[in-house]
N, C-alpha and C positions, 0 to 999 in steps of 0.2 A: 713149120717145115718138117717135115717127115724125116725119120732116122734111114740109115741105109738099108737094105735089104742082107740079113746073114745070110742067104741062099745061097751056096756056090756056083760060083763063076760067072757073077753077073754084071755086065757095066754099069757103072754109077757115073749119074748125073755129076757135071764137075764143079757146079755151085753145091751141090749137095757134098761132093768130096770136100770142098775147100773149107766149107760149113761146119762141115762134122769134125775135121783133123786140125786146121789151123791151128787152132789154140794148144792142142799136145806138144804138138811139134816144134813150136815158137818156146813154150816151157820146156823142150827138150835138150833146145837149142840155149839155151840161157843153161840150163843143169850143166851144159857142158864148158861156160865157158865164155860162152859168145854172147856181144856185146851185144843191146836192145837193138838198135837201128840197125845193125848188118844181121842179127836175128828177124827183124823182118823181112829183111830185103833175101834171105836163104829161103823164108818160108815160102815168100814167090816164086823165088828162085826152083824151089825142088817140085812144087807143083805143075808150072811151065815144064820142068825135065818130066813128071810124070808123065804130065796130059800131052805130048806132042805124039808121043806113038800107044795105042791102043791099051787103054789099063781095065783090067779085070777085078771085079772086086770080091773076093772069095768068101772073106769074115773081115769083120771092125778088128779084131787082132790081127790078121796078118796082111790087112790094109796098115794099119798104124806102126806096123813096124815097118815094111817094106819104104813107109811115107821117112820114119825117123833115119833109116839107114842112107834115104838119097839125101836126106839135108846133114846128116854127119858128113856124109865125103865131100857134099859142098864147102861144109864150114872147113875140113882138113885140106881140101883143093884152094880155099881162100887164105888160108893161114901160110903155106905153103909159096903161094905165088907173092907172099909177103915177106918172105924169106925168114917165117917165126916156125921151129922145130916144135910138133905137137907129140907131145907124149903120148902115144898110144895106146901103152900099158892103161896109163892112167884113165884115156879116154873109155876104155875097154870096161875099166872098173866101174869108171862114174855112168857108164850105159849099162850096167850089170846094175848098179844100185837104182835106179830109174824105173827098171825093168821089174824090179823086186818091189819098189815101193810105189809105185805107180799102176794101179789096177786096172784104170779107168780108160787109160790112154791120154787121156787130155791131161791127166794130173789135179783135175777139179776135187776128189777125194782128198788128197793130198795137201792141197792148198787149203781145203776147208778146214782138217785137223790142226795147218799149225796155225792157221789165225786164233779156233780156240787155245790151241797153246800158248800162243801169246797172250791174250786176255790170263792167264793162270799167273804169269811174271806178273813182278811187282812194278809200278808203272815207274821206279827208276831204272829198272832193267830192262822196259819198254824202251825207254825214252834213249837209254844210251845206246843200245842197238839200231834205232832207229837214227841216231847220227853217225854212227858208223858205218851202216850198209846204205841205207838211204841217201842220207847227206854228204857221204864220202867224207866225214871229218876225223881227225888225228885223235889218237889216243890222250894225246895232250890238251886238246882243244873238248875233249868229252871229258875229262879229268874235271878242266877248268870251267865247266857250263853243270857240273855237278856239286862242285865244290868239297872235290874230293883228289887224292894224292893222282900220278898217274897209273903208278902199282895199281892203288884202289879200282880205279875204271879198269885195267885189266882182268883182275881178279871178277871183279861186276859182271864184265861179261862172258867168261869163262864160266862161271856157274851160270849166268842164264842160258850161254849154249848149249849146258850140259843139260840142264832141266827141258827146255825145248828137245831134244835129242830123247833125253829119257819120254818125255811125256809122248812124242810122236810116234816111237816104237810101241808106247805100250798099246795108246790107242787104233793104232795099226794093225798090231798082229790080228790073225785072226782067232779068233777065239777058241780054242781048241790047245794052242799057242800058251794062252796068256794063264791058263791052269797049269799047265807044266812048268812054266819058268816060274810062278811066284809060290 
């Protein structure tokens, strides 16, 4: 399938929108917060809202942001009629960081960096991350699947989040960037 046309002001095909954008969007939607299944269910959601009245495609930038901004007030319109208070501030910052660290749009860049990141941890630092975000399991319960205090699993993954954090800014910046800071 063909990428969209950059030429301004031109309509795009809506399997070719849904094609090209999904995926950012759906990553945008989780950066913020939002849970995988109602992250899907936004991503249709804000597409339907796009494509019902006449959408213009100007550039893959400001298609994907235009795309990211109607599934933000979806997710805050749904948090809302749930009667759960969304920080805004916050939400503002964690799309400012997105926006900074996300070149791509879709996030593919991004994602690919910290998979090598993680291959760099040590595979017990793999491993307990991966029960903690993955497996949703307790600090207590990764302590004790390590064989280690619960401090200890704390501490474990405080430095592998720091090292991930350090590795993915460094391999981030752009180069230009990375001679000035080191």
């Amino acid at each position: 399938m063909e990428k969209p046309s950059t030429s301004a002001n031109t309509e795009l095909d809506p399997l070719l929108l849904v094609d090209t954008f999904q995926t950012g969007i759906w990553r945008y939607l989780r950066a913020m917060g939002c849970e995988s299944s109602l992250a899907d269910d936004l991503v249709q959601d804000t597409f339907v809202t796009v494509l019902q009245k006449p959408f213009e495609h100007y550039s893959d930038a400001a298609t994907a942001s235009y795309l990211r901004k109607v599934a933000l007030n979806l997710f805050i319109s749904f948090k809302r009629r749930e009667g759960r208070v969304v920080a805004t501030e916050n939400i503002e910052a964690i799309s400012d960081a997105w926006q900074q660290w996300v070149k791509d749009d879709s996030g593919d860049d991004l994602f690919f960096t910290l998979n090598q990141c993680l291959e760099e941890l040590t595979e017990r630092a793999r491993w307990a991350l991966k029960m903690r975000f993955r497996e949703k399991r307790s600090r207590l319960e990764i302590a004790q699947s390590l064989k280690i205090t619960e401090h200890g699993a704390k501490n474990l993954m405080q430095r592998a989040k720091k090292q991930l954090r350090d590795c993915v800014e460094s391999k981030s910046q752009p180069p230009d960037e990375k001679t000035t800071r080191n």
